[in-house]
GULOLUM-48596 format. One record per residue: residue in three letters; chain; x, y, z of N, C-alpha, C in turn. Coordinates in Angstrom, 3 decimals, padded with zeros to 6 digits. Example, Ala and Ser with C-alpha at 12.3 -4.5 7.8 and 13.67 -1.06 7.14 Angstrom:
2
PT  res  chain       n.u       n.v       n.w      ca.u      ca.v      ca.w       c.u       c.v       c.w
PT  Ala      A   013.190  -005.690   007.800   012.300  -004.500   007.800   013.200  -003.300   007.800
PT  Ser      A   012.850  -002.250   007.080   013.670  -001.060   007.140   012.900   000.030   007.870
% end
This chain:
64
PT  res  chain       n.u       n.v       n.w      ca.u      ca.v      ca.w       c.u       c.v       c.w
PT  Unk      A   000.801  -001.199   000.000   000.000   000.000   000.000   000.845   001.265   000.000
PT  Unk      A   002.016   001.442   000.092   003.355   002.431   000.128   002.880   003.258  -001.122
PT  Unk      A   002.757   002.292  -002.258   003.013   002.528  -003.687   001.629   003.486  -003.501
PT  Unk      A   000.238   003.688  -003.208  -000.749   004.659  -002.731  -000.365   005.616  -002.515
PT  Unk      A   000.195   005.537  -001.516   000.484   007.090  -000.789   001.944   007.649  -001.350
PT  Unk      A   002.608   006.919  -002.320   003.549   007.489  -003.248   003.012   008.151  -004.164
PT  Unk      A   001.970   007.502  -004.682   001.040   008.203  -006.014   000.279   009.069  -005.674
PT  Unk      A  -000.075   009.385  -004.360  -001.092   010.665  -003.857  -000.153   011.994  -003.819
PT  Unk      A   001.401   011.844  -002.968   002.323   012.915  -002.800   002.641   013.293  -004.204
PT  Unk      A   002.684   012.086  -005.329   003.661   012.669  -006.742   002.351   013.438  -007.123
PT  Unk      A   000.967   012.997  -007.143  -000.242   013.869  -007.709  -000.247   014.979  -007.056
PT  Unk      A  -000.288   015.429  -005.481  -000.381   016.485  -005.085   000.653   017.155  -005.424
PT  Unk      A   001.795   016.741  -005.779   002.906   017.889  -006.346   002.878   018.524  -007.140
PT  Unk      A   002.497   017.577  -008.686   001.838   017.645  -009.629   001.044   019.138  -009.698
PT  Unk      A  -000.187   018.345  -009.114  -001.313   019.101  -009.649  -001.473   020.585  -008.810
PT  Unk      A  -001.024   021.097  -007.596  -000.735   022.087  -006.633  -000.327   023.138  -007.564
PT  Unk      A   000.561   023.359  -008.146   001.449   024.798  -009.105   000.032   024.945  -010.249
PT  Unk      A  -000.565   023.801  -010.838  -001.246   024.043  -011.698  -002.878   024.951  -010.800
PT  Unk      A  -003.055   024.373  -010.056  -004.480   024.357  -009.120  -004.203   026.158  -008.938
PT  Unk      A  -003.021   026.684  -008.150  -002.854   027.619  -007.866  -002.081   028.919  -008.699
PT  Unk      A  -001.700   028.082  -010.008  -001.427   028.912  -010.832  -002.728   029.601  -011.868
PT  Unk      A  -003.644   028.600  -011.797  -004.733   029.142  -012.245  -005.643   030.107  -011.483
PT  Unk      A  -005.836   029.993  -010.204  -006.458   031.066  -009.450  -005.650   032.136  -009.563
PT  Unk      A  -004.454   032.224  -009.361  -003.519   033.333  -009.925  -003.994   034.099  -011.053
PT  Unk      A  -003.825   033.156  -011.928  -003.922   034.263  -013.426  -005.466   034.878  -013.051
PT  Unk      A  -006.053   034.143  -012.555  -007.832   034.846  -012.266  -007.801   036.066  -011.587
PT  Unk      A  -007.057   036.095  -010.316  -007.220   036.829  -009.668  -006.423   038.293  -010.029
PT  Unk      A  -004.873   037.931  -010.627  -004.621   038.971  -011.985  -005.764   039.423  -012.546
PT  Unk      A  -006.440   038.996  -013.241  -006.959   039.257  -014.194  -008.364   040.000  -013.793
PT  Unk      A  -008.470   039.791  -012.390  -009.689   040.806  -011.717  -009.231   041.668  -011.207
PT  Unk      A  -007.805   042.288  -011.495  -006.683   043.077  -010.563  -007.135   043.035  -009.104
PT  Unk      A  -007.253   041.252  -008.461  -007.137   041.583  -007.261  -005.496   041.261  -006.617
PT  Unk      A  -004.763   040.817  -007.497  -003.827   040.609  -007.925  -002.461   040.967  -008.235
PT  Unk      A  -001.754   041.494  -008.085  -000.509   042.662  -008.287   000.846   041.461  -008.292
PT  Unk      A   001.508   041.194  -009.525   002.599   040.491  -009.344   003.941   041.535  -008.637
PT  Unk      A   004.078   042.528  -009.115   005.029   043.512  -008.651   004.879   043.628  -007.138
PT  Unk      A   003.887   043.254  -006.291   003.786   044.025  -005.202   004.472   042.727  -004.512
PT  Unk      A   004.900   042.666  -003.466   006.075   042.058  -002.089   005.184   041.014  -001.514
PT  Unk      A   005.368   039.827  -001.661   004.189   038.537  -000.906   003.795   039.012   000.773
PT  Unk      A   004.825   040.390   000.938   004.195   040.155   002.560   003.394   041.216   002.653
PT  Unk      A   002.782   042.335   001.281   001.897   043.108   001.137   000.786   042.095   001.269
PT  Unk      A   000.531   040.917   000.943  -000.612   039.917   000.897  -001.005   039.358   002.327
PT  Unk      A   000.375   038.785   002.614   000.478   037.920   003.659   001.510   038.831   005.045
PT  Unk      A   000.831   040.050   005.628   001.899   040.765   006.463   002.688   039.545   007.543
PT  Unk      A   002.520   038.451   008.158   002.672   037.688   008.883   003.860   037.083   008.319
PT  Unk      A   004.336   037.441   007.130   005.715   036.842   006.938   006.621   037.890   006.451
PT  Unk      A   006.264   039.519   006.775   007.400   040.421   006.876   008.369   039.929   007.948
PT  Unk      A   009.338   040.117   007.091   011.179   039.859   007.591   011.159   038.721   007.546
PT  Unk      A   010.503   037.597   006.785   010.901   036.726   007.219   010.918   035.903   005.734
PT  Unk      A   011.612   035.020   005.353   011.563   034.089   004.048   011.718   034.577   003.174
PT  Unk      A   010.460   034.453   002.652   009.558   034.706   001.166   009.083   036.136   001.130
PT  Unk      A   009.047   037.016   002.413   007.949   037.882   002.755   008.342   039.108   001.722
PT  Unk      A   010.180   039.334   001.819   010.238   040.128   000.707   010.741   039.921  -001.164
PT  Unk      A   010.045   038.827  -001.150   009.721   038.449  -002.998   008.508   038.916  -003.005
PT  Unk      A   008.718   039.065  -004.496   007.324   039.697  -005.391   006.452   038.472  -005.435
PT  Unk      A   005.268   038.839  -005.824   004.472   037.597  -006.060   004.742   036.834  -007.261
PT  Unk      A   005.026   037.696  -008.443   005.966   037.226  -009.529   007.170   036.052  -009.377
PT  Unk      A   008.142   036.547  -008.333   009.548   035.871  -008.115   009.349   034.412  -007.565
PT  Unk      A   007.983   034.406  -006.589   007.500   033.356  -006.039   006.607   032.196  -006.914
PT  Unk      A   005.849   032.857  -008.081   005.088   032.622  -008.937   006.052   031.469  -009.831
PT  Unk      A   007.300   032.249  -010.607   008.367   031.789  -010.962   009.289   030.818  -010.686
PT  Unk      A   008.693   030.270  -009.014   009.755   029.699  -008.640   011.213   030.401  -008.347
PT  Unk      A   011.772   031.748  -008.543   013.042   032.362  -008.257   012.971   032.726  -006.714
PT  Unk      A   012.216   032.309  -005.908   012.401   032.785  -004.770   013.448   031.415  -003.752
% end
């Protein structure tokens, strides 16, 4: 049963960037959205910390 819960983690990997790359472009596209603006303009709870000062772009990209 290993081989299950191998095929659930490779699907959720999978399918996660796609799931949330599409609400992305949506939410762009209703300008609720701002790639230029700093992930911790979204999420203040991770100023100074990580990710908090990448763009939503850089994160989007994977360059973070």
């Amino acid at each position: 049963m290993n081989w299950i819960a191998d095929l659930i983690a490779a699907t959720l990997r999978t399918a996660t960037p796609l799931v949330f790359g599409t609400i992305g472009a949506i939410l762009v596209a209703e300008g609720k959205l701002d790639l230029r603006k700093k992930v911790e303009d979204y999420l203040p709870e991770l100023k100074g910390k990580g990710y908090g000062s990448f763009t939503v772009q850089e994160l989007a990209d994977m360059d973070a």
